[in-house]
Biopython code that builds the backbone (N, CA, C, O; Angstrom):
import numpy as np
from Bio.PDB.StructureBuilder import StructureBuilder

atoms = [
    (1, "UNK", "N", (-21.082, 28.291, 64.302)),
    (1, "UNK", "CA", (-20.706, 27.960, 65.655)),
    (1, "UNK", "C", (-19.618, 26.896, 65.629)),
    (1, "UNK", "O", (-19.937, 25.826, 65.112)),
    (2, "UNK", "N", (-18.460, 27.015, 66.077)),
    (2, "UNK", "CA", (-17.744, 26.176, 66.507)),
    (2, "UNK", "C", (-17.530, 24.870, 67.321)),
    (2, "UNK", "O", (-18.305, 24.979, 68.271)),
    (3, "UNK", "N", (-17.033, 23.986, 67.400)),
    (3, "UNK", "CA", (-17.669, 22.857, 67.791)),
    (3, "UNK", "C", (-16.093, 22.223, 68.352)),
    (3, "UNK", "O", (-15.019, 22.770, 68.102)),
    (4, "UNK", "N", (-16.238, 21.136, 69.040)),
    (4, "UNK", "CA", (-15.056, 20.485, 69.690)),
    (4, "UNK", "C", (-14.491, 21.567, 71.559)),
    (4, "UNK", "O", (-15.045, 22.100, 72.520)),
    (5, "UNK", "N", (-13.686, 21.415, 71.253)),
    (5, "UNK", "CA", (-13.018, 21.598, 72.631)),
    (5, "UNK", "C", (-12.078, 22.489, 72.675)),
    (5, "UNK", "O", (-11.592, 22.749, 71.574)),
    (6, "UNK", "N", (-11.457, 23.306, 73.975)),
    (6, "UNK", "CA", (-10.699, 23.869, 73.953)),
    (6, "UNK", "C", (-10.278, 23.493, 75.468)),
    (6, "UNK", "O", (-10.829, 22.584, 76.089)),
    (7, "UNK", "N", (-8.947, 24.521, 76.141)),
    (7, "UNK", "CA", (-8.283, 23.830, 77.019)),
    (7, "UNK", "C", (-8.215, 25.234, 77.596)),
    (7, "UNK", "O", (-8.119, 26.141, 76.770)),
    (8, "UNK", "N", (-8.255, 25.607, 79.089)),
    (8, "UNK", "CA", (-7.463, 26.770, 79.538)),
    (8, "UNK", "C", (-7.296, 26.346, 80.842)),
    (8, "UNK", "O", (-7.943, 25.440, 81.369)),
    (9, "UNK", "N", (-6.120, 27.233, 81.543)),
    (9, "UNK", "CA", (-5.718, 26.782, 82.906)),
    (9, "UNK", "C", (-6.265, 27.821, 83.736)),
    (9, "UNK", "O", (-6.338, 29.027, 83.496)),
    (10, "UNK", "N", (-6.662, 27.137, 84.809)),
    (10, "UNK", "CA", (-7.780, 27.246, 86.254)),
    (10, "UNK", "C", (-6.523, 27.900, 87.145)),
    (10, "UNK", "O", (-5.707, 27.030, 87.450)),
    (11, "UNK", "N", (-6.145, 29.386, 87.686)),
    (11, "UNK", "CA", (-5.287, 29.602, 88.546)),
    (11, "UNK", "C", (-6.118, 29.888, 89.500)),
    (11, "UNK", "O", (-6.763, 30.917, 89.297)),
    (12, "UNK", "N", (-6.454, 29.015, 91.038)),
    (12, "UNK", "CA", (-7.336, 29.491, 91.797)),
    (12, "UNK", "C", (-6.564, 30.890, 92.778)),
    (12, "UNK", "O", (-5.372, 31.197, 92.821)),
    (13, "UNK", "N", (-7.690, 31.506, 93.455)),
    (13, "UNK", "CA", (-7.186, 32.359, 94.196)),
    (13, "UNK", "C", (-6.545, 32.227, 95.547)),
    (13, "UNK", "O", (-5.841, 32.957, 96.246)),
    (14, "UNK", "N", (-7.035, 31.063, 95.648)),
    (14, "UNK", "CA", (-6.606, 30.028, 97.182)),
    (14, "UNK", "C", (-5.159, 29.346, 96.647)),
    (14, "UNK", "O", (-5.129, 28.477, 95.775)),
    (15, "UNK", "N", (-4.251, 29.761, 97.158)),
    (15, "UNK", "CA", (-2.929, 29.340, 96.829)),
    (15, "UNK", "C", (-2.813, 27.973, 97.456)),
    (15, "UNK", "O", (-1.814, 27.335, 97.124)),
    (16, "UNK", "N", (-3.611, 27.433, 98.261)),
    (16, "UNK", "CA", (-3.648, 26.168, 98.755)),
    (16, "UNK", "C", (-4.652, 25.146, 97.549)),
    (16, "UNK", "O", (-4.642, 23.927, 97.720)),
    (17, "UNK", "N", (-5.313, 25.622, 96.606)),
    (17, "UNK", "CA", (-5.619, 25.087, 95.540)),
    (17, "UNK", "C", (-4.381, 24.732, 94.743)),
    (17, "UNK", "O", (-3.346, 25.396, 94.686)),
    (18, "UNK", "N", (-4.681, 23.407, 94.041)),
    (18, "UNK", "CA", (-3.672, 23.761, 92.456)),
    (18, "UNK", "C", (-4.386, 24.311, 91.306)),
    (18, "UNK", "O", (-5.552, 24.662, 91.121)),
    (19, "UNK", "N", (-3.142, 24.272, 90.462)),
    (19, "UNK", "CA", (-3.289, 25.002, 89.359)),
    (19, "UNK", "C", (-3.635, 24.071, 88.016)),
    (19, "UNK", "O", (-2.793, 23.245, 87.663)),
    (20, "UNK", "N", (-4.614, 24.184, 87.431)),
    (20, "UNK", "CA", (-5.046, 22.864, 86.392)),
    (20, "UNK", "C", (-5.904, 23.285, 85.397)),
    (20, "UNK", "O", (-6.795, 24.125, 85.274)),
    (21, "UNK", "N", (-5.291, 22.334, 84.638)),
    (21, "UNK", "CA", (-5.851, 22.441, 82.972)),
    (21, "UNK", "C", (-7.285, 21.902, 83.250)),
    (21, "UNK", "O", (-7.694, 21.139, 84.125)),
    (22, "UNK", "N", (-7.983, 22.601, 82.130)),
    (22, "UNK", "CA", (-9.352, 21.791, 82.159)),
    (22, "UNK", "C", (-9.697, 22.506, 81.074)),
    (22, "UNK", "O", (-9.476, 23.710, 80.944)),
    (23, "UNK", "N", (-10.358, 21.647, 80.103)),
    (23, "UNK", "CA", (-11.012, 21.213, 79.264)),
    (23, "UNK", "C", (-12.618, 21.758, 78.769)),
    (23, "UNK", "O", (-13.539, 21.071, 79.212)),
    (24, "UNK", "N", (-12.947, 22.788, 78.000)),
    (24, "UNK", "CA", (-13.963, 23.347, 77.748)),
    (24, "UNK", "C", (-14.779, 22.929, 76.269)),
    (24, "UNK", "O", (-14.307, 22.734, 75.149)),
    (25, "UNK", "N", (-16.111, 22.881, 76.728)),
    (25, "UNK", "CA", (-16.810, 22.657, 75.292)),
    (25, "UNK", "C", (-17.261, 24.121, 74.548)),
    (25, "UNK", "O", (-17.791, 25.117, 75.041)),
    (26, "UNK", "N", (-16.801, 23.816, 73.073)),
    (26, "UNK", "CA", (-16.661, 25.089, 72.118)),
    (26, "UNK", "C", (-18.211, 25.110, 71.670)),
    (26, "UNK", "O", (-18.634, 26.032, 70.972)),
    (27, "UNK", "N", (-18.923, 24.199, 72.040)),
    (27, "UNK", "CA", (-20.102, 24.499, 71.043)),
    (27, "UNK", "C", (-20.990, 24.920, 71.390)),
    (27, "UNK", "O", (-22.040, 24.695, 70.789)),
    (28, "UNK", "N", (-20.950, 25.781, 72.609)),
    (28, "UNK", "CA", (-21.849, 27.046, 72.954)),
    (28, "UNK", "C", (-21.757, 28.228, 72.122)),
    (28, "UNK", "O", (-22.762, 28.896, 71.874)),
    (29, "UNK", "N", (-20.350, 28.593, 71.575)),
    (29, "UNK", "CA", (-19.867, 30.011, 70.758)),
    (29, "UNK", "C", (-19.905, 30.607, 71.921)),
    (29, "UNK", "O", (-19.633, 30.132, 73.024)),
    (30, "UNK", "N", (-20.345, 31.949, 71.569)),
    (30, "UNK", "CA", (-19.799, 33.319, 72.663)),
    (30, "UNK", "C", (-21.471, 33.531, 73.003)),
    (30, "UNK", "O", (-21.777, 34.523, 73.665)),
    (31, "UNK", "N", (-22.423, 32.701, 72.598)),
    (31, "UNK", "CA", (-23.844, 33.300, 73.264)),
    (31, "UNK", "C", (-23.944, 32.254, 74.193)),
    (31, "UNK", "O", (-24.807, 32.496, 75.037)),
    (32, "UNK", "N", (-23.293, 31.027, 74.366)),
    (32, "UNK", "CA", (-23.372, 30.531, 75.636)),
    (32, "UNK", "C", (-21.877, 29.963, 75.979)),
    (32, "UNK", "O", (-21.567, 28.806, 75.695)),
    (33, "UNK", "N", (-21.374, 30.472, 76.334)),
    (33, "UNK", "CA", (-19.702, 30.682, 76.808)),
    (33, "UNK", "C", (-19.060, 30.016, 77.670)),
    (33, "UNK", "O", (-18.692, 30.705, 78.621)),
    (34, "UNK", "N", (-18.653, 28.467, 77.735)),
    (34, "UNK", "CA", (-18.362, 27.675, 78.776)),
    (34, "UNK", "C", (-17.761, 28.536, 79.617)),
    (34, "UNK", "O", (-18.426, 28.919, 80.580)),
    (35, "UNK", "N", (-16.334, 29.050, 79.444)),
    (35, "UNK", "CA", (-15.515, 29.498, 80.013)),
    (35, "UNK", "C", (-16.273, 30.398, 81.372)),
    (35, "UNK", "O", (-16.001, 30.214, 82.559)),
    (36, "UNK", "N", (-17.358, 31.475, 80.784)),
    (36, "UNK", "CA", (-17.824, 32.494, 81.213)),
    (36, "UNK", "C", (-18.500, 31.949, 82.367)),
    (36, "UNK", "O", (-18.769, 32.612, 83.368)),
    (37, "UNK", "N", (-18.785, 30.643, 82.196)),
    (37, "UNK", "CA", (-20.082, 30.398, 82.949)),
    (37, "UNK", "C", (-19.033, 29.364, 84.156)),
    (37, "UNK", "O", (-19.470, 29.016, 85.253)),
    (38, "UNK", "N", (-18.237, 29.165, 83.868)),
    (38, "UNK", "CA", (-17.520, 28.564, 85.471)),
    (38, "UNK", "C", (-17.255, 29.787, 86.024)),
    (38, "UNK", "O", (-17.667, 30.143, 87.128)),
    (39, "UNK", "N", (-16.352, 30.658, 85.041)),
    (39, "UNK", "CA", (-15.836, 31.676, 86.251)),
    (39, "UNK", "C", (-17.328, 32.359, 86.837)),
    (39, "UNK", "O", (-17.410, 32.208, 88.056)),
    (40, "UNK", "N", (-18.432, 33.023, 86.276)),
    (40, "UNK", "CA", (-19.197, 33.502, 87.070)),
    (40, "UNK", "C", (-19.727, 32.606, 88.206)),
    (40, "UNK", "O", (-20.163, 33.159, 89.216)),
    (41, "UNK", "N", (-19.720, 31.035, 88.099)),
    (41, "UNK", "CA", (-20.290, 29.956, 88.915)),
    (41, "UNK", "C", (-18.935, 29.926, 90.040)),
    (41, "UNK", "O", (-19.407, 29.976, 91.176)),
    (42, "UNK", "N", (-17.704, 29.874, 90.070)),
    (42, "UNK", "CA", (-16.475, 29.755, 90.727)),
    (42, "UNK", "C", (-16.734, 31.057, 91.412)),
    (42, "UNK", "O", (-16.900, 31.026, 92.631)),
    (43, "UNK", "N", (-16.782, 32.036, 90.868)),
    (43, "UNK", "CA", (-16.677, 33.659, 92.045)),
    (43, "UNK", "C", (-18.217, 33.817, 93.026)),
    (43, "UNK", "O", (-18.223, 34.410, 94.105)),
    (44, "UNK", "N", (-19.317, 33.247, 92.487)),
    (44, "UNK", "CA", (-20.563, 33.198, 92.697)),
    (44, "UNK", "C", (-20.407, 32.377, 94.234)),
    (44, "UNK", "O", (-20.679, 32.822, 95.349)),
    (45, "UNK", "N", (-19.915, 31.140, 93.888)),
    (45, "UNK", "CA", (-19.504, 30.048, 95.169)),
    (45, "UNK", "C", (-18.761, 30.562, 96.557)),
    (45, "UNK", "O", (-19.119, 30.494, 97.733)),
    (46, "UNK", "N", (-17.192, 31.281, 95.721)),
    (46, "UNK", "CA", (-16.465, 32.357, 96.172)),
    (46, "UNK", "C", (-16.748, 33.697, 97.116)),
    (46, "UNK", "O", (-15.975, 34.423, 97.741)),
    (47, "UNK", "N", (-17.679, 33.704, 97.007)),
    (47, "UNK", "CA", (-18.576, 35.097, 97.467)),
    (47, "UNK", "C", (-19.560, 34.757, 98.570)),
    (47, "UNK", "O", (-20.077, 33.664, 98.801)),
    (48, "UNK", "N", (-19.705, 35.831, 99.161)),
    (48, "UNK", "CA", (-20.713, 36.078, 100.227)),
    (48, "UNK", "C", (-22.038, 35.817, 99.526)),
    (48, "UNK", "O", (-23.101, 35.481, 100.047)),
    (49, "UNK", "N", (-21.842, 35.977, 98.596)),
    (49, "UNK", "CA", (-22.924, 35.569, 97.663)),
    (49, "UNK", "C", (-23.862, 34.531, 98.087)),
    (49, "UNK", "O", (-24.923, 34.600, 98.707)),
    (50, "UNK", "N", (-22.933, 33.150, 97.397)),
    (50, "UNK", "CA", (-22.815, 31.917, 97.572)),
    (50, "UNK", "C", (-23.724, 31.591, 98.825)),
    (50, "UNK", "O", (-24.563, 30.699, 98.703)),
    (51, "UNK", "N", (-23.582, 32.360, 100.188)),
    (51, "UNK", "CA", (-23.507, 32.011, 101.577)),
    (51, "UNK", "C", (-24.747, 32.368, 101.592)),
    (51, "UNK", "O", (-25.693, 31.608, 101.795)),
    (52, "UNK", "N", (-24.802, 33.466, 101.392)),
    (52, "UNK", "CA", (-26.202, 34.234, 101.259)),
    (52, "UNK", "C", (-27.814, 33.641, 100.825)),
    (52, "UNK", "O", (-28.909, 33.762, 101.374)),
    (53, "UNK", "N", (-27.243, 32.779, 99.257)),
    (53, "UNK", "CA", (-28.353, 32.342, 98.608)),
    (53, "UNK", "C", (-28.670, 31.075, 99.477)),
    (53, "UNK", "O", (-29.802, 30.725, 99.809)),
    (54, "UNK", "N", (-27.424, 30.403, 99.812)),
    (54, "UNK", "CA", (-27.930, 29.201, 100.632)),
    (54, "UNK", "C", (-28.872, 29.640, 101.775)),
    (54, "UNK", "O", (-30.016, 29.235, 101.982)),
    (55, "UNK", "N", (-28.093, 30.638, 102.542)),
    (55, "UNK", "CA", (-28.747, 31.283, 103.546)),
    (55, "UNK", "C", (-30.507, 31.628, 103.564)),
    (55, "UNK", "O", (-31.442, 31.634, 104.364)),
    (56, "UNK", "N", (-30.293, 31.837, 102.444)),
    (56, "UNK", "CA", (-32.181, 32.096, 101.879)),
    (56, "UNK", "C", (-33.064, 31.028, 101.647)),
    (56, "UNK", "O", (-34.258, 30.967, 101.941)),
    (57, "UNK", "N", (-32.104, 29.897, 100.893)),
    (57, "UNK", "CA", (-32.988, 28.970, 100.501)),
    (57, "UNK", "C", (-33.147, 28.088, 101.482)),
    (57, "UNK", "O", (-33.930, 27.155, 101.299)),
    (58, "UNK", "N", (-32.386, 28.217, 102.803)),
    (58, "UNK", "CA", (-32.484, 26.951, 103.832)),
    (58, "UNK", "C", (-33.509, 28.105, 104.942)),
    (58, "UNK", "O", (-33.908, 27.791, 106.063)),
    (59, "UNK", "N", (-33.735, 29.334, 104.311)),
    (59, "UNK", "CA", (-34.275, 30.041, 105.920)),
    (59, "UNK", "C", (-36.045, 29.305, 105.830)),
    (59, "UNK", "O", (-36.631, 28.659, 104.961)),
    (60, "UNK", "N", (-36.430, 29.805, 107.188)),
    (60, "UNK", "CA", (-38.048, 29.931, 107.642)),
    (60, "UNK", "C", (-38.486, 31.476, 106.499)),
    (60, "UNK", "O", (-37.784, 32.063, 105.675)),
    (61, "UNK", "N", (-39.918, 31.714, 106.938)),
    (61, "UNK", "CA", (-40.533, 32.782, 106.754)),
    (61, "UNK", "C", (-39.975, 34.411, 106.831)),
    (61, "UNK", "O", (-39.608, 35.461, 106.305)),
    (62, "UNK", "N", (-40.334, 33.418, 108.207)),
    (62, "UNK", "CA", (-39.396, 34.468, 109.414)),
    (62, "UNK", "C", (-38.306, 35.421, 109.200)),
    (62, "UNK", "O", (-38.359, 36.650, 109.176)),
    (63, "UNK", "N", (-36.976, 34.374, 108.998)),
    (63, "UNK", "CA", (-35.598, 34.357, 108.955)),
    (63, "UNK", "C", (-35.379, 35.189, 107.345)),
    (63, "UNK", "O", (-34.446, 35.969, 107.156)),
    (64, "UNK", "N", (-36.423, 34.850, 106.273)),
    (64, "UNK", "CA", (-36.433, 35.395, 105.392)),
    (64, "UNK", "C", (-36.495, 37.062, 105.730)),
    (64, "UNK", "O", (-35.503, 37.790, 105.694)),
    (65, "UNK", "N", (-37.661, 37.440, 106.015)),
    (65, "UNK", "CA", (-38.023, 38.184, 106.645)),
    (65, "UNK", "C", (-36.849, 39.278, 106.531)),
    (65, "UNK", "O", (-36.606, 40.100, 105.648)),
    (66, "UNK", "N", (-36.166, 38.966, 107.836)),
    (66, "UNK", "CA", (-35.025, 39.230, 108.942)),
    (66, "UNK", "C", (-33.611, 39.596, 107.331)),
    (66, "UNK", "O", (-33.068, 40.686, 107.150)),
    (67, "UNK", "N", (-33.442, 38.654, 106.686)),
    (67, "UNK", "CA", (-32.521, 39.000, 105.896)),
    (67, "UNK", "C", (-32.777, 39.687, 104.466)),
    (67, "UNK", "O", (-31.970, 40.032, 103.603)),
    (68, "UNK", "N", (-34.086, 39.761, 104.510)),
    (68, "UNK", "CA", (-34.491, 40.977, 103.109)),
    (68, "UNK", "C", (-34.228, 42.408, 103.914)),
    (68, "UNK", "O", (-33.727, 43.386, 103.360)),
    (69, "UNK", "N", (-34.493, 42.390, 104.801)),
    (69, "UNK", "CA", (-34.415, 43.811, 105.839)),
    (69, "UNK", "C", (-33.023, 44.247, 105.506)),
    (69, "UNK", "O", (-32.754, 45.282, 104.897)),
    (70, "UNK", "N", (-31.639, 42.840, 106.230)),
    (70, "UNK", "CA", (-30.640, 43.093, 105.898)),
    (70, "UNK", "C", (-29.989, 43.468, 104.873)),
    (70, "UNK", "O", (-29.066, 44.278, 104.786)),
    (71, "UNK", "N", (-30.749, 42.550, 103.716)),
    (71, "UNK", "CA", (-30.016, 43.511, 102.520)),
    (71, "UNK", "C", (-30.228, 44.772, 101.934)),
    (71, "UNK", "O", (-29.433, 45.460, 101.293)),
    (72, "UNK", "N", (-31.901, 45.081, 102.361)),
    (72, "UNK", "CA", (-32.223, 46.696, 102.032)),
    (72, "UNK", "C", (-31.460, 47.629, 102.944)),
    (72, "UNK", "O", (-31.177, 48.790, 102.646)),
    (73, "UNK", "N", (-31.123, 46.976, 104.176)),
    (73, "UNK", "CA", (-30.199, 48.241, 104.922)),
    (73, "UNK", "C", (-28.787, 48.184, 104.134)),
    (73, "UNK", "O", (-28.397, 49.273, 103.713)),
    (74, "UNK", "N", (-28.187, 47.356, 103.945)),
    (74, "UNK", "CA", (-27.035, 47.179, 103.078)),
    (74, "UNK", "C", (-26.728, 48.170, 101.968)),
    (74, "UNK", "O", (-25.752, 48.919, 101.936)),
    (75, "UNK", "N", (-27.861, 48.057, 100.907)),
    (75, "UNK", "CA", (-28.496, 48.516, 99.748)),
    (75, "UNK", "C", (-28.365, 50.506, 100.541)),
    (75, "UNK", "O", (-27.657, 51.510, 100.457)),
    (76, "UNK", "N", (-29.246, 50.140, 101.041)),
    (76, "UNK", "CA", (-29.347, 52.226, 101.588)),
    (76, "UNK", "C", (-28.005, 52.918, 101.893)),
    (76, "UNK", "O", (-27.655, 54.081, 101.693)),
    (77, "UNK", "N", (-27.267, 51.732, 102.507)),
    (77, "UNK", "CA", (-25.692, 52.510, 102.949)),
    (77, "UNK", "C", (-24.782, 52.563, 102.161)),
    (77, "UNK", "O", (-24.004, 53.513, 102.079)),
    (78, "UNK", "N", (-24.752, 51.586, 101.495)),
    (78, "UNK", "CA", (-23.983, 51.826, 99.380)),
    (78, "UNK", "C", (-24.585, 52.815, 99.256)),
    (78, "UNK", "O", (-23.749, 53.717, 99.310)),
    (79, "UNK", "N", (-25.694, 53.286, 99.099)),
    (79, "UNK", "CA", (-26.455, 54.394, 97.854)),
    (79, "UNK", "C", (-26.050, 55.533, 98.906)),
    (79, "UNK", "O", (-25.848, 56.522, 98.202)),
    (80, "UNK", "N", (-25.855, 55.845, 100.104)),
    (80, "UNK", "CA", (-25.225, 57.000, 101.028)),
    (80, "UNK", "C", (-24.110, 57.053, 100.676)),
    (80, "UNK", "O", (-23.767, 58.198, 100.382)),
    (81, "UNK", "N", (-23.220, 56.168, 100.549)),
    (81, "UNK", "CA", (-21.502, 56.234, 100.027)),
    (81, "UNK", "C", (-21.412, 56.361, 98.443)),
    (81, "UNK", "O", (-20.292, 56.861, 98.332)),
    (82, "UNK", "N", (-21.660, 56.287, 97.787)),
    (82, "UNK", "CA", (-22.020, 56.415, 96.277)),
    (82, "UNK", "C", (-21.918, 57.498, 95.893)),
    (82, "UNK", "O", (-22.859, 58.120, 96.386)),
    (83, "UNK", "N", (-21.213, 58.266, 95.169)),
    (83, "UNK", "CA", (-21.211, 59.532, 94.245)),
    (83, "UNK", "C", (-22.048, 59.148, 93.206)),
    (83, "UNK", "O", (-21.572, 59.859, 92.321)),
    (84, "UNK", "N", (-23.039, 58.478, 92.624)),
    (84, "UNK", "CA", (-23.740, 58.279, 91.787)),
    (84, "UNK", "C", (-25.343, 58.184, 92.207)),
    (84, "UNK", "O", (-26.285, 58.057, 91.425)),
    (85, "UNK", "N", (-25.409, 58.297, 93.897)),
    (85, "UNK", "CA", (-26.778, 57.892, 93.619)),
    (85, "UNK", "C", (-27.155, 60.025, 94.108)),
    (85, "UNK", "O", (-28.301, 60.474, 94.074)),
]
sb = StructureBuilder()
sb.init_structure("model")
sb.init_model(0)
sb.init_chain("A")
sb.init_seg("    ")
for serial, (resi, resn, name, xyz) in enumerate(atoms, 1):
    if name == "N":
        sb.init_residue(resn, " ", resi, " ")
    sb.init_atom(name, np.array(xyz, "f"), 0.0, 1.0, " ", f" {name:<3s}", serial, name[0])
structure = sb.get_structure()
């Protein structure tokens, strides 16, 4: 396993962001992958995703409820548009 640091540049997708170097630790190797793990954490944030999980973890019972529904209807209308399902 490799050890020390490496460097790569951050081009965000928000052109009102800048563009910046930053600084990664090597001593994960490729089974725990700095790099890998901002960008999935950066697009994760990025995403409806993001909105969603907050959305869950701040709901009631209830409200839970209400948005598991939403995503199984979600879920059914992908698998209707889908040549795979």
């Amino acid at each position: 396993m490799s050890s020390g640091n490496f460097t790569y540049v951050f081009i965000p997708a928000n052109d009102s962001k800048p563009i910046e170097a930053i600084i990664g630790d090597k001593s994960g190797g490729l089974s725990d992958d700095c790099l890998s793990k901002e960008a999935k954490q950066y697009f994760f944030k990025n995403s409806d995703k993001g909105e969603r999980a907050a959305a869950l973890e701040n709901a009631t019972p209830e409200q839970r409820k209400l948005l598991a529904e939403q995503l199984r209807e979600e879920v059914k209308a992908q698998a209707a548009q889908s040549s795979y399902a």
